[in-house]
N, C-alpha and C positions, 0 to 999 in steps of 0.2 A: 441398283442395277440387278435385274434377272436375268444369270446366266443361265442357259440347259445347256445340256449337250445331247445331240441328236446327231444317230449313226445311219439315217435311213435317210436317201437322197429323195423319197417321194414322201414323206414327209411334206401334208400339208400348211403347216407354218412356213414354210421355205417358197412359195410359190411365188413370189417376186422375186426369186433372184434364179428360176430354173428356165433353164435355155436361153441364156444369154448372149448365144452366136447366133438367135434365127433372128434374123432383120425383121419378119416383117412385123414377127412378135413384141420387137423391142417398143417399135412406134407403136403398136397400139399401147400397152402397159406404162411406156416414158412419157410421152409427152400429151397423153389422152386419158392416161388411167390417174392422174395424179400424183404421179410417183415417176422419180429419177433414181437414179445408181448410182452412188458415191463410192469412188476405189483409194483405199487405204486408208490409213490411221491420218495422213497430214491433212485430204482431202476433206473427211469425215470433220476432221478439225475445223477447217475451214467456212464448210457449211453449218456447222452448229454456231461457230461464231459470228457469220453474218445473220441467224437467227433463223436459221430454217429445223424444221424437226427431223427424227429420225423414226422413221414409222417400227424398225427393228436392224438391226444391224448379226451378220454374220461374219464368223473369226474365225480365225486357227488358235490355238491355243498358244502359241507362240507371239502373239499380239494381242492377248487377252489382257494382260496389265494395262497395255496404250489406249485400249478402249474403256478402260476402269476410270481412266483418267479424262475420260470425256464423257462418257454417258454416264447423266447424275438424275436424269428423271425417270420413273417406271416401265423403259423400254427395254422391251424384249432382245435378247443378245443369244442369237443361238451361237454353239459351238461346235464345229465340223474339223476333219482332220483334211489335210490335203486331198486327199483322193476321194472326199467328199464333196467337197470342195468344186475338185476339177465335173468329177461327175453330175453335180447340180447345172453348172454353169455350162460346162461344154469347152473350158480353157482353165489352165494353172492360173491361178488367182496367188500371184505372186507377190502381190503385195499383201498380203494375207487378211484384209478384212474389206467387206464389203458394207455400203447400209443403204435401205428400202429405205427414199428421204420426201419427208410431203413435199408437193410442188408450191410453191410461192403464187400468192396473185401476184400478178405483172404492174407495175405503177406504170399511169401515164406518161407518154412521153415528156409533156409539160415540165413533169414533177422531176423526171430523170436529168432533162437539161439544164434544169435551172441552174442559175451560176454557172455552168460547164464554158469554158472559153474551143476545147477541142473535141469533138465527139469523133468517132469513127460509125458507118452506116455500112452493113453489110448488105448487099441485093444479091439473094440467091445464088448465095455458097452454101454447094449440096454437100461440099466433104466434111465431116467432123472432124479432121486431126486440121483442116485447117482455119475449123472457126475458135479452136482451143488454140492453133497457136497465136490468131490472132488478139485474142484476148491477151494472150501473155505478153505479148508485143503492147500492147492497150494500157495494160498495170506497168509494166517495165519501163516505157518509154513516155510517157505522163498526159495518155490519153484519160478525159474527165468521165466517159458516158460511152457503150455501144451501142447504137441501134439494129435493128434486125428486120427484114424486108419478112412478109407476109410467107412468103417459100423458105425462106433461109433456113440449112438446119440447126437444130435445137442446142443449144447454147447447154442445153441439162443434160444434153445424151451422155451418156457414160464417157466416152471417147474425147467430147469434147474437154470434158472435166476435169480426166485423167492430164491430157495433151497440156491442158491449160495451168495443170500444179493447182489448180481448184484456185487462179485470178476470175475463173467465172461469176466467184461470190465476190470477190471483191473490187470489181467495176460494176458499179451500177449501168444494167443494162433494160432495154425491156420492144418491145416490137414496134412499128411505124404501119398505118394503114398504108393504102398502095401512093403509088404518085401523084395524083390529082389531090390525094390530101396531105399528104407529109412535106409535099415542097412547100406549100403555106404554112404547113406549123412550123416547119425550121424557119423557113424566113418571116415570120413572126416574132419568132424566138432572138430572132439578131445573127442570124449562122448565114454566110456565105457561103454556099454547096460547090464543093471540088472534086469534080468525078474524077480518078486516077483512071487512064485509058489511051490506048493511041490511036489518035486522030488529027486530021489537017488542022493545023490550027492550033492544037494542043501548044502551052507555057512548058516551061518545062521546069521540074518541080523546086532546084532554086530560082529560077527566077520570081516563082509564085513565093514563096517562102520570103526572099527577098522584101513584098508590099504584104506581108504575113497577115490578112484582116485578125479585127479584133475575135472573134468567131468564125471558128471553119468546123463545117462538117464534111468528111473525108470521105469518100463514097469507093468504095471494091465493090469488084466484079465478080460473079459466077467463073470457074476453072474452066478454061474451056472461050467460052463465047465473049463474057466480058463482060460488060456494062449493057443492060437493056435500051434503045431504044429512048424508050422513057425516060429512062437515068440519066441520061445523057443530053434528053430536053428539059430536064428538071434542070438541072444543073449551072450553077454561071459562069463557071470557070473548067474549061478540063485541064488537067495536069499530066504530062508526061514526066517518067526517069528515064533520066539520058542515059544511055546504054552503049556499047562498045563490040567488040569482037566478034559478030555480025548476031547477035542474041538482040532481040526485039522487045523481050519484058522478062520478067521474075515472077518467078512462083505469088499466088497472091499473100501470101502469111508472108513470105519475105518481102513481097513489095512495099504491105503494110508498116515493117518495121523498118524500110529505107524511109517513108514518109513521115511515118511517126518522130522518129529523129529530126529529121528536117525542118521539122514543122512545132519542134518542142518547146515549151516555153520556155524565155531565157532571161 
């Protein structure tokens, strides 16, 4: 492992990891530059163990042993103090190590479902903190596979990552062309599609649970509006949770982990 230590925040080696509160900057450099943001030592852990590389990783000296203990190939490990730290990024990096991580190709969907008996499908959820929790809800509750809608945001964003305890590495996940092609490859695949959403007609989620097919693909919705249209005519089954005290739904990361439960295999 090469460490440096380097006391100047414009230090060009540091440029993946400078300005990391401008949104628009993130999306180009995460999910277009080839490179994600890994936060902390368990995270970093995480993604090296599902076999992603680290293009260079930045610490505090205070976490410099925990990264010793992970990075065993020729990569660059600078070393910054906290106030270099905040100043590169634009927030306390309190977990105290970051790492610039190459992006993975994406495996076909095919390849992702195979054997999967439950997958979960996300369409166009734009918040990061709740595609990370539903991920963690995905590993936690014994979903096989995520899919990801063409809009959905980035499963590698920092945020999602963080949110997610870095289960983003360890559920196999990977994206779905739009509708007209992904309802035939799930139902190909053997996956009965169960949009979570309320509408006339909707089961309601024991009852569906109850004739539990042998594959289900679980479909959420965008924050806000819900399930597309489309999602909704892809679909075979919609699924309500039956709700109470005049509340009409659930956050979708918590909805996800009411279904998930319900629907876990037993």
């Amino acid at each position: 492992m090469r460490a440096t230590r380097i006391t100047d925040p414009a230090d060009d080696r540091l440029a993946d990891y400078r300005d990391l509160t401008d949104v628009a900057l993130r999306r180009v450099l995460e999910p277009e530059g080839g490179l994600y943001i890994a936060e902390s030592a368990k995270v970093i852990a995480r993604a090296i163990a599902a076999g992603h590389r680290p293009r260079s990783v930045l610490v505090q000296e205070k976490w410099l042993a925990d990264i010793e203990e992970l990075v065993t190939d020729p990569v660059p490990v600078y070393v910054v103090t906290p106030d270099i730290a905040e100043a590169l990024t634009g927030y306390a990096v309190h977990r105290g190590a970051l790492a610039a991580m190459h992006r993975p190709v994406l495996p076909a969907v095919a390849e992702v479902v195979a054997g999967a008996r439950l997958v979960v499908v996300l369409e166009d959820i734009v918040d990061h903190t709740n595609v990370g929790a539903i991920f963690r809800a995905a590993a936690g509750l014994g979903a096989d596979a995520v899919l990801v809608s063409p809009r959905c945001a980035d499963p590698l964003y920092r945020r999602s990552v963080r949110v997610s305890m870095g289960t983003v590495f360890q559920v196999p996940w990977t994206r779905l062309p739009e509708w007209s092609e992904a309802r035939g490859a799930l139902h190909d695949a053997g996956f009965e599609l169960a949009a979570l959403a309320l509408a006339d007609g909707a089961v309601t989620l024991d009852a569906f649970s109850a004739r539990r097919p042998e594959r289900v693909a679980l479909i959420l919705g965008a924050e806000g509006d819900g399930l597309s249209r489309k999602a909704l005519e892809a679909a075979d089954t919609v699924v309500t949770v039956p709700m109470a005290g005049g509340v009409d739904s659930l956050n979708v990361a918590a909805a996800s982990a009411v279904a998930l439960w319900e629907l876990r295999a037993r």
